[in-house]
Structures are given as C-alpha cells and as structure tokens.
N, C-alpha and C positions, 0 to 999 in steps of 0.2 A: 506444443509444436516441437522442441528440443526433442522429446519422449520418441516422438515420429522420425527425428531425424538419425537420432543414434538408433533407432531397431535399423533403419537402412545401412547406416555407416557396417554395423556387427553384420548385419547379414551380408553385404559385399567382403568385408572380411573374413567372413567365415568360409564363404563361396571362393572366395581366391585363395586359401590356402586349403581346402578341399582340393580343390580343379590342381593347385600346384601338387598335393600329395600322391592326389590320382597318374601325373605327367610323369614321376618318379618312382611310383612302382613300374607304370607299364616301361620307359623307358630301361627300367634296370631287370624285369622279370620277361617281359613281352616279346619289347623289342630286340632283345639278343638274342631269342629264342633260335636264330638258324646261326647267331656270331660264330661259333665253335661245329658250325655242321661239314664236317670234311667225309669223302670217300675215294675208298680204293677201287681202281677198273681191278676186277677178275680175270680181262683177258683181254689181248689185240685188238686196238679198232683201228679202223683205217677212215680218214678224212680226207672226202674228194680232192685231188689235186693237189696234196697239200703234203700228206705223208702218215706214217703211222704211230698212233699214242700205244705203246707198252704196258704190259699187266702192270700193275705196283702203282702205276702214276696216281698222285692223288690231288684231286679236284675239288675244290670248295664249291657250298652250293650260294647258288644267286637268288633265284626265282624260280618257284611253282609257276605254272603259266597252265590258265584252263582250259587252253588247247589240249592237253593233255601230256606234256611234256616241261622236264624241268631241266631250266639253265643253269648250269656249272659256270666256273673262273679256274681259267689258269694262269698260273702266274710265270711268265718266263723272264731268264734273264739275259740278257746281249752284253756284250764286251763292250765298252766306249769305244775299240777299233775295230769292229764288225763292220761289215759293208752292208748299212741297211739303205732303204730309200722311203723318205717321207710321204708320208700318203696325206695330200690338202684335201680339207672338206670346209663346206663351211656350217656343217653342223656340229653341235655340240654335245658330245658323250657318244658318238656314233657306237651301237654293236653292230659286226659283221656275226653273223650266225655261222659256225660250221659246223655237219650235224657226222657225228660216229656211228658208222659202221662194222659191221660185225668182218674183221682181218680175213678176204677172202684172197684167190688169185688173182683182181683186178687191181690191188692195193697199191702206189706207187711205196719202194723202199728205199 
C-alpha cells in the first residue's frame, strides 16, 4: 500500500514541476515573442476626424486579429495642464478602434 502511494506522491511531483518548467519556458520564450515588436509608418496617414500620424511615428504591435488586420499601441503623452475631458464608461479596458488612411486631400491638418 505505501509502495502505491509514493508512485502517486513522485508522479504528482514530477507532473507539477514539469507543467511548472513547461509555464517558464513558454512564458520567457513564447510569450514575449511580440514584447519587443515595434514599427515605423513609411509614410502619412491620416485618421478620420482626428488628424494626421507622420512618417517616423513608431507604433508597438498589439494583436493580429483574423479579420485580417493587425492592432498597434500608441503611446501619448499629455501635460498634467492640458485641457482634456474625461470620457466615463462603465466598461473596463474599453478600445476605441481608429483605423489609418493612406494621407490624402480629405485629411483634417
């Protein structure tokens, strides 16, 4: 009976620092695979109503999405005396989408 119980003890043992070995590669190889993934726009976009992103700007990536389009992050910075106005929601992590166009005559500047 003992005999029976230590193979189970060794094999949960063994299985939990497996499964934890496995958590720490993916987490250190896997999952930072896009940590470090930045790019440069090539050229003018313009975003409805909103105004125009510049060649040079550089955007980190988010998410592939199987729509067939991938989400970027930009990151801005505001002054503590900026005159913004808080936008309530009551959901949490809300994305607003705003999608780049290629810098035409219709672009607001």
């Amino acid at each position: 009976m003992k005999k029976v119980i230590n193979s189970k003890v060794t094999i949960f043992i063994l299985g939990f620092v497996l499964g934890l070995l496995v958590f720490i590669v993916y987490t250190n190889k896997i999952g930072t695979n896009t940590g470090g993934s930045y790019y440069k726009l090539k050229k003018d976009y313009c975003i409805d109503n909103v105004g125009i992103l510049k060649s040079g700007t550089i955007l980190k990536v988010d998410e592939g999405m199987s729509e067939g389009f991938t989400r970027f992050i930009l990151y801005l910075n505001v002054s503590d005396g900026e005159d913004v106005e808080k936008y309530e929601t009551k959901e949490k992590d809300i994305i607003i989408p705003y999608w780049l166009n290629p810098k035409d005559s219709t672009c607001i500047e």
